[in-house]
ChimeraX commands (.cxc) that place a marker at each C-alpha (Angstrom):
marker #1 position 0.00,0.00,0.00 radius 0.5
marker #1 position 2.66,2.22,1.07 radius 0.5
marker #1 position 5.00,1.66,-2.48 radius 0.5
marker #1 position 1.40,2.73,-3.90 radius 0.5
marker #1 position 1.02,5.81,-2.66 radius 0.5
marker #1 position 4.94,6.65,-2.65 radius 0.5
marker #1 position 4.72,6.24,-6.27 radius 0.5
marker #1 position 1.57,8.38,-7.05 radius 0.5
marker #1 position 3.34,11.05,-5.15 radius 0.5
marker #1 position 6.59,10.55,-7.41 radius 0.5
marker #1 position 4.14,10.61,-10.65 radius 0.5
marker #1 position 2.67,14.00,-9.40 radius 0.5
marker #1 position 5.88,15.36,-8.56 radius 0.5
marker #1 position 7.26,14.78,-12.62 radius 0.5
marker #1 position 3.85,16.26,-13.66 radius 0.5
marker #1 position 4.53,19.18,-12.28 radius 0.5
marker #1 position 8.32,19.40,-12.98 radius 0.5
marker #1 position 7.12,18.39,-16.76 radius 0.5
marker #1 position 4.28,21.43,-16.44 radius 0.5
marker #1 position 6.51,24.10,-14.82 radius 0.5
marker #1 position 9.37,23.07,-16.37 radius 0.5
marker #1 position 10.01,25.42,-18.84 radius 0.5
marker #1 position 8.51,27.77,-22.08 radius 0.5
marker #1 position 5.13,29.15,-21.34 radius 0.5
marker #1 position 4.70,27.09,-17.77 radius 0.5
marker #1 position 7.50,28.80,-16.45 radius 0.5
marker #1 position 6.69,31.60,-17.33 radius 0.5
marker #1 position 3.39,30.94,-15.44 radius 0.5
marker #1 position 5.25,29.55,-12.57 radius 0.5
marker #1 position 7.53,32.80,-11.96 radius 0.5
marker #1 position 3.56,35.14,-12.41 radius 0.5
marker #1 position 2.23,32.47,-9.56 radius 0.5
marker #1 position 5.29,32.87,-7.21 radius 0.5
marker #1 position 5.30,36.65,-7.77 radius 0.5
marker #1 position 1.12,36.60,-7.30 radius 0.5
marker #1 position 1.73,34.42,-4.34 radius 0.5
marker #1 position 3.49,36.71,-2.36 radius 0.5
marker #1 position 7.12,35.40,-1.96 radius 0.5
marker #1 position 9.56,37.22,-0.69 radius 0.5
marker #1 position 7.43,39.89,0.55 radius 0.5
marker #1 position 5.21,40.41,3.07 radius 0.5
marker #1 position 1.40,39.05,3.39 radius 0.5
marker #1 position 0.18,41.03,6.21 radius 0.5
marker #1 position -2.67,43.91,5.15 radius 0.5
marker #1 position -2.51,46.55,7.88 radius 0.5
marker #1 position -5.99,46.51,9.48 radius 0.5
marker #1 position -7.63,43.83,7.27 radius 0.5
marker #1 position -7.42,40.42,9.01 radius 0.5
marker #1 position -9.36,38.68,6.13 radius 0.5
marker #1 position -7.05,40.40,3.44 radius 0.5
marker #1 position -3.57,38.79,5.27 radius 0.5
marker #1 position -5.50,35.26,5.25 radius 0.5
marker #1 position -6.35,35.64,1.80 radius 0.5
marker #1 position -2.92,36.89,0.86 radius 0.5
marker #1 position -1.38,33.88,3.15 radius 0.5
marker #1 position -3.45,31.46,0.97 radius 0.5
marker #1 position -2.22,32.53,-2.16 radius 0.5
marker #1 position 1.33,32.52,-0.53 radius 0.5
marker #1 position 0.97,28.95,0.35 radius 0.5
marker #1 position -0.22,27.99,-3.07 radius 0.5
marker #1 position 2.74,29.28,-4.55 radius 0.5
marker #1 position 5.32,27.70,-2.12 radius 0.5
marker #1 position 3.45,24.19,-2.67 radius 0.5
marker #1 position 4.09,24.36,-5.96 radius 0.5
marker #1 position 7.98,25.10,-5.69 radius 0.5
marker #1 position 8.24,22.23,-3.04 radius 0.5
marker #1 position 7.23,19.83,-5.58 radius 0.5
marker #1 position 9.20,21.53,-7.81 radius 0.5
marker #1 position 12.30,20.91,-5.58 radius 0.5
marker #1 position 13.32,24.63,-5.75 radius 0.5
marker #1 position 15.74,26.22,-3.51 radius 0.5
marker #1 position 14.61,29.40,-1.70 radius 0.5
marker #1 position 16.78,31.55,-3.70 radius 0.5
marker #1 position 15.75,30.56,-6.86 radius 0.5
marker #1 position 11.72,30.74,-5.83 radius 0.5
marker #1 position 12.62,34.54,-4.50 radius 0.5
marker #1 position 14.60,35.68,-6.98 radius 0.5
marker #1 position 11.78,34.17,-10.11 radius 0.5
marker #1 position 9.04,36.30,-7.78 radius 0.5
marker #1 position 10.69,39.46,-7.51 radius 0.5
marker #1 position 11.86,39.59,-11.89 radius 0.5
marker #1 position 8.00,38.76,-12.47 radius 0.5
marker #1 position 7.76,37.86,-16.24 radius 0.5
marker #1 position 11.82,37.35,-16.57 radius 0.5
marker #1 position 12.06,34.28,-19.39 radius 0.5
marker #1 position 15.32,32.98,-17.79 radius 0.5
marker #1 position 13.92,29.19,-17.28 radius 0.5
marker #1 position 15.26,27.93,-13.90 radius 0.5
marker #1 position 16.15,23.70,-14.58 radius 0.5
marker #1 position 13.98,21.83,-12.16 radius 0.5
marker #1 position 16.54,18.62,-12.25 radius 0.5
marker #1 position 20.19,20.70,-11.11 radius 0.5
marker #1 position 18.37,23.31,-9.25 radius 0.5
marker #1 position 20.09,26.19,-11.17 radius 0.5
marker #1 position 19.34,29.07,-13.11 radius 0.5
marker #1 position 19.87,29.00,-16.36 radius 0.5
marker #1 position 22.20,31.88,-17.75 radius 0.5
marker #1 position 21.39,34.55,-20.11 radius 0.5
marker link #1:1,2 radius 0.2
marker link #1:2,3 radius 0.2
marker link #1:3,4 radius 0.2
marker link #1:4,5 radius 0.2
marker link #1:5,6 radius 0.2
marker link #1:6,7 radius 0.2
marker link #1:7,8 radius 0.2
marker link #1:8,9 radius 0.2
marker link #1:9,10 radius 0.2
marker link #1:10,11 radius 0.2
marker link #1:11,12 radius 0.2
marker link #1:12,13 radius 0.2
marker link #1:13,14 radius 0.2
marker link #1:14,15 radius 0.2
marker link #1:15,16 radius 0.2
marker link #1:16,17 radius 0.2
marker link #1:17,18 radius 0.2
marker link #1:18,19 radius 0.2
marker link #1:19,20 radius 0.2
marker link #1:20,21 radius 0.2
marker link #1:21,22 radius 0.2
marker link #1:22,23 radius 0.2
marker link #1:23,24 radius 0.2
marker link #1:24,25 radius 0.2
marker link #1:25,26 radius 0.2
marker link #1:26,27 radius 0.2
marker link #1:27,28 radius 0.2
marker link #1:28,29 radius 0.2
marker link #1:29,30 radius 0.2
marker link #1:30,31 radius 0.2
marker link #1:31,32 radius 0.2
marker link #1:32,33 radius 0.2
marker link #1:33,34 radius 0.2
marker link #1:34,35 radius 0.2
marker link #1:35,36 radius 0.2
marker link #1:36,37 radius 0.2
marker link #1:37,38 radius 0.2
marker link #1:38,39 radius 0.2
marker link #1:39,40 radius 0.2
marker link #1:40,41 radius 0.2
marker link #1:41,42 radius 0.2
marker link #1:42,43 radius 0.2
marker link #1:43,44 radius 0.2
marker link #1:44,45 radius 0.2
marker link #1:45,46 radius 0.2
marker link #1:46,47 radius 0.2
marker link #1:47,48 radius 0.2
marker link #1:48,49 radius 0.2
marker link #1:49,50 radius 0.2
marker link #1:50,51 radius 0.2
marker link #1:51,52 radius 0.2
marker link #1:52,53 radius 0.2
marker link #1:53,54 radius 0.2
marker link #1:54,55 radius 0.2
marker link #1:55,56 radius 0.2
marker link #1:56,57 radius 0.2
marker link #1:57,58 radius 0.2
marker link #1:58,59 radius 0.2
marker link #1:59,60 radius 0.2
marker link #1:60,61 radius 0.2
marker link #1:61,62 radius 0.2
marker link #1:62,63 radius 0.2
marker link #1:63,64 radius 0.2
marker link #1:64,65 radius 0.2
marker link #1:65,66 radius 0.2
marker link #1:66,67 radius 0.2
marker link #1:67,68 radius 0.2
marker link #1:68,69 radius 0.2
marker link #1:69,70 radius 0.2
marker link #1:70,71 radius 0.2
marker link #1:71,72 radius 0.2
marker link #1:72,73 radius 0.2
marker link #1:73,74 radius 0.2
marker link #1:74,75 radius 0.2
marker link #1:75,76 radius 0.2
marker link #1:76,77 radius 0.2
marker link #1:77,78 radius 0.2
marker link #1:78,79 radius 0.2
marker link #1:79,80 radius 0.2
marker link #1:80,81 radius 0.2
marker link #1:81,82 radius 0.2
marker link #1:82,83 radius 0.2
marker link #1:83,84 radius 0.2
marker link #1:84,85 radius 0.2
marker link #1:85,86 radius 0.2
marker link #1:86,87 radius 0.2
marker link #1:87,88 radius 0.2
marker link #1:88,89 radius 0.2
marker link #1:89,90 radius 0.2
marker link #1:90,91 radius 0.2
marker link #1:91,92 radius 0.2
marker link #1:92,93 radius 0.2
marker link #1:93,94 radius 0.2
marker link #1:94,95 radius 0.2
marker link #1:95,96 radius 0.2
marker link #1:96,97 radius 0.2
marker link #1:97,98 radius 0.2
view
């Protein structure tokens, strides 16, 4: 039962690798992490239900780089360039150069 599950996890893991990978999804990816909030705050001064909305979309976006296998730098830095078309290779970890 267990090498069941393990391996539906594995097979949704290369989905999204094969999804986000590179072209048009990561493109997508880097909008998602930069909607999502990384690297920047969350908290709406004053609106409680604006912060939990904002953390939602935050932990969206980090769920996706953990299956992804991304290290924090490279999630942080794709949020903050927005639409930057510098693919990032899921496999190595590492940014591809221009």
């Amino acid at each position: 039962m267990l090498t069941r599950l393990h391996a539906r996890l594995l097979q949704r893991n290369r989905r999204y690798r094969l999804v986000f990978a590179g072209g048009a999804g990561a493109a997508v990816r880097d909008d998602l992490f930069r909607l999502g909030h990384v690297g920047r705050p969350t908290y709406v001064p004053g609106d409680p239900t604006a912060t939990a909305f904002n953390e939602g979309k935050r932990f969206m976006a980090l769920h996706i780089a953990a299956l992804l296998n991304l290290p924090d730098a490279a999630i942080v830095e794709r949020a903050q360039s927005g639409w930057n078309e510098r693919p990032i290779n899921v496999e190595s970890e590492e940014v591809a150069d221009e």
